[in-house]
C-alpha positions, 0 to 999 in steps of 0.5 A, a space after each residue: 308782763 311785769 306791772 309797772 309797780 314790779 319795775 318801779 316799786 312805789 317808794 311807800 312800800 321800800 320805806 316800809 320794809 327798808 327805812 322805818 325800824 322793824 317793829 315800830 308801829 305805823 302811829 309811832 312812826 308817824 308821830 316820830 316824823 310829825 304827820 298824821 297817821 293817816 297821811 304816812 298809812 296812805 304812803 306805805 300803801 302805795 296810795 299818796 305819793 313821796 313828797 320833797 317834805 316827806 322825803 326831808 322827814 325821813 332823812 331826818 327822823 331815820 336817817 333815809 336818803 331823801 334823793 333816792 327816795 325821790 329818784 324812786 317816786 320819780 321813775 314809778 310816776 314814769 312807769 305808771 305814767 306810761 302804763 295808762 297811756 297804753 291803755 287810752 283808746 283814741 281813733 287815729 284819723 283817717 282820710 276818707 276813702 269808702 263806706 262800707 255799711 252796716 247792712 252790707 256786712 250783714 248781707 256778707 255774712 250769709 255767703 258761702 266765703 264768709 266764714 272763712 274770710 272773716 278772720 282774715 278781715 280781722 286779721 287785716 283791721 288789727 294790723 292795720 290799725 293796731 300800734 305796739 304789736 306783739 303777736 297776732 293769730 288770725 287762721 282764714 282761708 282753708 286753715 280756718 277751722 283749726 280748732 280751738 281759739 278762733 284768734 288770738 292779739 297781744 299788744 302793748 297799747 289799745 285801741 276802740 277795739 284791740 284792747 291792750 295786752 293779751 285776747 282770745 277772740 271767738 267770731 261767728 257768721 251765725 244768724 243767731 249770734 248769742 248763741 254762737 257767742 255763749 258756745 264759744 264762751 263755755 268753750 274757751 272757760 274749758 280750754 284757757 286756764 284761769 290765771 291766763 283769763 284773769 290777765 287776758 280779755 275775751 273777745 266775740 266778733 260777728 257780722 251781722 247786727 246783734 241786739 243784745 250784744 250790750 246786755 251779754 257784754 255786760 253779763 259777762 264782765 260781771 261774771 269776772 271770768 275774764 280780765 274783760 269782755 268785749 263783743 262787737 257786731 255789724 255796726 262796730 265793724 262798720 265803725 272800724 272798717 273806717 280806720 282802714 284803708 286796705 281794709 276796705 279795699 279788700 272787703 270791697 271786693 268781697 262784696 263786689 263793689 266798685 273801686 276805682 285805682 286800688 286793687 289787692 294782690 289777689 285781685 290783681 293777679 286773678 286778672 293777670 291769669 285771666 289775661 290767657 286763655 286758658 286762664 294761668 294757674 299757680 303752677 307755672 311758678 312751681 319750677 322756679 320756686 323749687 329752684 330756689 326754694 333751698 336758697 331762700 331757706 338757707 339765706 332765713 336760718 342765718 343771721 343776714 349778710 347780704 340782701 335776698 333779691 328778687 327781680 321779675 320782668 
């Protein structure tokens, strides 16, 4: 994605190469237009911006149009304006529903479903949470061994835990989380090019308490292999469940615990089909989906004219 400056160049770097004569020295210009040489330096940079007093002296010692030089200044404070508002990180309030303990978390983790309901938790956390999304891969149930990235987020605006912009995410239900984590570091060095990381930040999530998760954060932002490094543990977890709602609904059930007047869609049909005996399968609807099946795919691979209706009893 193009940087704001790519847009909407600064002003400094258009009088540079467009205004002041090819040639002249930075101390000459400076002394035609009566400022210090420091104070035109620090313009051309892209460090100080245009003022209405520095456009005037450029419209009179070289001739320049002061208005498009401030329409300029004006549209790049726009951008960069927009840029940093992207990158602030603030927690969207949300009413209380449920708490969902760290040490609940951990427990999970040494489940048999764990491993394979992880990515679909964080799946569930990021787009519920996340605004400006682009592109979320989160594989989970019976795709979650696929090789490769575990995950991977593009956004256009962070949150506390989706940072903005591109991230490759590693997570582990290991009982030894760093080790997990510098295995799948090592492996993502391998398999991402290094112009992709420089832009991009490296993500490892696990759910069980990790200690020295702050210390392996840190070593590895000063490595500079990545845009940045973010790890998050059980107790970062606990914090984000906070922010959704259907988030700790289904985990709720993960975890068995109580939750009155909500249910998910998977629960809600296994009560459903556990109403008969013997218990409904899937497989009831397989003539039906075959049905129409051709017509849905027909009615996807062209542009919409009409809405596809589904009605049930």
């Amino acid at each position: 994605m193009a940087a704001p400056q790519a847009l909407c160049p600064h002003p400094g770097s258009f009088v540079r190469a467009s205004i002041i004569p090819a040639g002249m020295t930075v101390k000459d210009a400076a002394k035609q237009l009566g400022i210090g040489r420091p104070a035109l330096s620090n313009f051309l940079n892209g460090k100080a911006a245009l003022s209405t007093e520095m456009a005037l002296r450029l419209e009179k010692a070289f001739g320049a149009d002061r208005n498009r030089l401030l329409d300029m200044q004006a549209a790049f404070d726009r951008k960069d304006k927009e840029a940093g508002e992207r990158g602030v990180a603030v927690c969207a309030f949300v009413p209380s529903f449920m708490t969902i303990k760290a040490s609940q978390l951990e427990h999970w983790a040494s489940s048999h479903d764990a491993r394979s309901r992880l990515p679909v938790l964080l799946r569930k956390l990021v787009h519920s949470t996340s605004s400006a999304l682009r592109q979320v891969d989160f594989p989970g149930y019976d795709n979650a061994e696929r090789k490769g990235s575990d995950g991977f987020v593009e956004v256009g605006a962070a949150t506390p835990w989706v940072p903005e912009g591109r991230s490759y995410w590693e997570f582990g239900t290991d009982q030894r989380p760093g080790t997990k984590a510098e295995n799948d570091y090592k492996a993502r060095l391998g398999s991402v090019d290094p112009a992709e990381r420089a832009t991009s930040t490296f993500v490892f999530v696990t759910p069980r308490n990790w200690s020295g998760k702050t210390a392996w954060e840190k070593q590895k932002n000063e490595a500079g292999d990545w845009k940045a490094v973010r790890a998050f543990d059980a107790s970062d977890l606990e914090q984000w469940l906070k922010q959704s709602v259907p988030a700790q609904i289904w985990l709720s059930e993960q975890l068995a615990l109580q939750v009155s007047g909500f249910e998910t869609l998977e629960e809600a049909w296994r009560r459903w089909a556990s109403a008969s005996e013997p218990s409904l399968t899937p497989e009831i609807f397989a003539s039906s989906i075959k049905a129409y099946r051709d017509d849905f795919k027909t009615w996807l691979g062209k542009p919409s004219e009409r809405h596809f209706v589904v009605a049930a009893d």
